[in-house]
KOLZA-832052 format. One record per residue (C-alpha): x negated, y negated, z. Coordinates in steps of 0.1 Angstrom, whole numbers, padded with zeros to 4 digits, always signed. Each point is the difference from the previous one (the first is absolute). Layout:
N
XYZ;...
***
This chain:
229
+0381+0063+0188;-0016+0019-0035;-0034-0004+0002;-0022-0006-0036;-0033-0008-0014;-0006-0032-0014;-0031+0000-0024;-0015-0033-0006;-0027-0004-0032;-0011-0027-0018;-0031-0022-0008;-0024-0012+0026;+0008-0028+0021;+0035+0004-0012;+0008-0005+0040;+0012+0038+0000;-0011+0005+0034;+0016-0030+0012;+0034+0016-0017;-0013+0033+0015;-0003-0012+0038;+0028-0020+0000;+0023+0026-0011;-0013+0025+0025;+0003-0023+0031;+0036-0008-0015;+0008+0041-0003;-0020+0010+0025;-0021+0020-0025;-0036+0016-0001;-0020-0024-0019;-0026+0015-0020;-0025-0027-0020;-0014+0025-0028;-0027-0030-0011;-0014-0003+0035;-0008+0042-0005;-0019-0009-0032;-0016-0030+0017;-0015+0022+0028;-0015+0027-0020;-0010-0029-0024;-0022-0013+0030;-0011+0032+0011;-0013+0005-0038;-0018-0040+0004;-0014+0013+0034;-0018+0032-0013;-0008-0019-0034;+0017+0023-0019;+0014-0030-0017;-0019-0036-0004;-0001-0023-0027;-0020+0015-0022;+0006+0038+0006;+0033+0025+0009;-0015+0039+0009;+0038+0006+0001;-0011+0041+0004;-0020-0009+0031;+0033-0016+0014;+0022+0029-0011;-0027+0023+0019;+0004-0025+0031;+0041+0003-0001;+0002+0024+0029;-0021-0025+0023;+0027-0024-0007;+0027-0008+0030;+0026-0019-0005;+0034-0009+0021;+0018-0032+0011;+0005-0010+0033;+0028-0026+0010;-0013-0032+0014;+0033-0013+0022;-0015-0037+0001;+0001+0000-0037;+0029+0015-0008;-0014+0025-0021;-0023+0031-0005;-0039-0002-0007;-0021+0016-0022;-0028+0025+0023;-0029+0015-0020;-0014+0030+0019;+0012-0018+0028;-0011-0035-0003;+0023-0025-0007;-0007-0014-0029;+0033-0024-0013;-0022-0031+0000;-0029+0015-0022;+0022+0016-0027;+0014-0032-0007;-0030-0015-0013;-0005-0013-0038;-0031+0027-0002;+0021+0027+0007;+0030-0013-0027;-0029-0001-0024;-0002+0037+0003;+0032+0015+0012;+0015+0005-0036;-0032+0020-0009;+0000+0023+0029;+0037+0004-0001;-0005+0015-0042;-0018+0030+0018;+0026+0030-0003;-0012+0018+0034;+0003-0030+0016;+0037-0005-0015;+0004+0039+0008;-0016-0006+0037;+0022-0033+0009;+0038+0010-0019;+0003+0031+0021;-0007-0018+0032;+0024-0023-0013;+0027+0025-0003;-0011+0016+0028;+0011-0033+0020;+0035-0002-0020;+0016+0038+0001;+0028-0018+0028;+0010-0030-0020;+0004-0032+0017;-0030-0013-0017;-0012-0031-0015;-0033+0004-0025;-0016-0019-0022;-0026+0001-0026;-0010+0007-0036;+0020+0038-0007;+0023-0001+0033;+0031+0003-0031;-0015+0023-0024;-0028+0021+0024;+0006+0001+0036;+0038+0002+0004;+0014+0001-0036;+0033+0009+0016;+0006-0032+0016;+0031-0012+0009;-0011-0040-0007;-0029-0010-0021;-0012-0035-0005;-0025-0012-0025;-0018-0032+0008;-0014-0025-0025;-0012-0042+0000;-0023-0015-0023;-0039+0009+0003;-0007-0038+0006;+0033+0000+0031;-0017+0034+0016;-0031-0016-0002;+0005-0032+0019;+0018+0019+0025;-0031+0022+0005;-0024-0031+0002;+0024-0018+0024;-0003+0032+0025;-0033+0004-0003;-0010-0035+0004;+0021-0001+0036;-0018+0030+0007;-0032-0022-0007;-0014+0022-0027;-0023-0018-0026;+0019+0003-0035;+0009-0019-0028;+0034+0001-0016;-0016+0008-0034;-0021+0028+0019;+0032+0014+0013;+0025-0001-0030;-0031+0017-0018;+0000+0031+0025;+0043+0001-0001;-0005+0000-0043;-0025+0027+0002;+0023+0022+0028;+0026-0003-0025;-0015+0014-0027;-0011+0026+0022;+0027+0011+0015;+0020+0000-0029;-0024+0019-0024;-0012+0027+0023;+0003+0036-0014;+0015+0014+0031;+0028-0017+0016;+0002-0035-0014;+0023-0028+0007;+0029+0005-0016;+0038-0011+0006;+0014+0030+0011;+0034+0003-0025;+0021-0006+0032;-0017-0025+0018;+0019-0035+0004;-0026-0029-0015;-0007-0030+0023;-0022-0029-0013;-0002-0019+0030;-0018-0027-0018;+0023-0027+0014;+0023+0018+0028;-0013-0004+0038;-0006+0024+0021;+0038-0008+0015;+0017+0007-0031;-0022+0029-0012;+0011+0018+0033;+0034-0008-0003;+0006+0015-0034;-0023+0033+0005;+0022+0003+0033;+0034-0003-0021;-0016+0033-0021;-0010+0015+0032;+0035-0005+0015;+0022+0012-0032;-0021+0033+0002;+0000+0008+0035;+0038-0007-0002;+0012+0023-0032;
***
């Protein structure tokens, strides 16, 4: 069967992963979770204090880059791969509302960009891949042979976010959270090097109002016409 990448983009909590994962399993794929990457160095930037609330020494990050480890391993109980920073699992503390509040402005650092998209590639040269992030469509694998483009309304993405978090038992508010997905999008999408943009042959989903059921069954249609030309 022809083999393909499949680059997934769009906003945050967009449910791209989701998307990601389930088309992986399905294909029997390499899933790659670009975000998580940006998430780990993100914490490893929060644990040296090269970025807290009041203060980003993004040079003393960029001189740290080569102290930074990063791979996934794949956990068989959850069905999917983890996120190790120098060789710590660290899945559960990425996923924290402290680290989304800092992710967007760790991820506008171009070494960081430079250090993460070759790994990236790196991890696709065979195909058979599933990615998602920000600049899978326009950066990473420009060539893809399916590219998807995420989008719901700030206030949807947000209550899914809260919703997580709160059955993680993580203190938020829901006006504390849309705030944070607002502010990545602006981010994201005004960032000198690699914003978020819709890649000019990326297929638009607002997911808004489909379920996960029907989101998956459409993308798989796409995935199925290509693989079958």
């Amino acid at each position: 069967m022809k083999k393909i990448t499949i680059a997934v983009d769009g906003f945050s909590s967009t449910g791209k992963s989701t998307l990601a994962k389930q088309l992986a399993a399905h294909l029997g794929y390499v899933y790659v979770d670009t975000g998580a990457m940006y998430r780990a160095v993100t914490l490893f930037a929060m644990q040296k204090e090269y970025i807290t609330s009041s203060h980003f020494d993004k040079q003393a990050l960029i001189d740290d880059l080569s102290n930074i480890k990063l791979h996934f391993q794949f956990n068989a109980d959850l069905g999917f791969a983890e996120m190790y920073l120098n060789d710590i699992n660290v899945e559960n503390e990425i996923r924290t509302i402290e680290v989304s509040s800092f992710v967007s402005k760790v991820a506008e650092v171009s070494e960081v960009r430079a250090k993460l998209v070759e790994q990236q590639q790196e991890m696709g040269k065979n195909k058979a891949i599933v990615m998602d992030g920000r600049d899978i469509a326009t950066v990473v694998f420009p060539d893809a042979e399916l590219k998807i483009f995420m989008t719901a309304s700030a206030e949807t993405r947000a209550q899914r976010r809260f919703d997580e978090l709160q059955a993680k038992g993580d203190e938020v508010s829901y006006e504390e959270v849309l705030k944070n997905v607002q502010e990545r999008d602006y981010i994201d999408t005004h960032r000198a090097d690699s914003p978020l943009i819709i890649d000019e042959d990326a297929i638009e989903i607002d997911n808004s109002y489909l379920s996960r059921e029907e989101q998956f069954a459409a993308v798989l249609d796409l995935v199925d016409e290509i693989i079958n030309q």
